[in-house]
C-alpha positions, 0 to 999 in steps of 0.5 A: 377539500369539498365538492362544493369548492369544487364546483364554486364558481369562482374555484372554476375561474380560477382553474380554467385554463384559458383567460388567464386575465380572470385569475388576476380579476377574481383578486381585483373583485375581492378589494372592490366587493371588500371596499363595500363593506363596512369596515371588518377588521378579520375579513379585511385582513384575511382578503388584504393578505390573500391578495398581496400574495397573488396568484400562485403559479398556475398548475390547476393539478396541483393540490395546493393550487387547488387548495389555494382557488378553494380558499378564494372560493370561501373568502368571497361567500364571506364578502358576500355574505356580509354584502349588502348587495350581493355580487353574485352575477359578478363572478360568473 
């Protein structure tokens, strides 16, 4: 995993120790900034999948955990990236 995931605003939200609810809201953004997009088979699919698995038991020490929050990471630069507007002051 790279520094830069590491640093990702949304791998921080999702490693913070307090506000356990934004670990939960970082999904709920994921559908809604998906539902803004035109239809992308692939991404949808990918995000779909990783939402309807959930957030992993929290353990921000844990390799896969982490793994997990840097894959949320690079699903929402993809959203974004394909987003006509982009959602970036929504993350933090």
């Amino acid at each position: 995993m790279s520094d830069y995931w590491t640093q990702h605003p949304i791998f921080t939200r999702l490693t913070a120790p307090t506000q356990p609810f934004a670990r939960h809201a970082v999904l709920h953004d994921m559908e809604v900034e998906l539902a803004r997009l035109d239809r992308r088979p692939g991404l949808a699919t990918r995000v779909n999948h990783f939402v309807e698995r959930g957030v992993p038991y929290f353990a921000p020490a844990d390799p896969r955990y982490r793994e997990w929050a840097a894959k949320a990471a690079a699903l929402w630069d993809e959203l974004l990236d394909r987003s006509p507007s982009a959602a970036k002051s929504a993350l933090v």
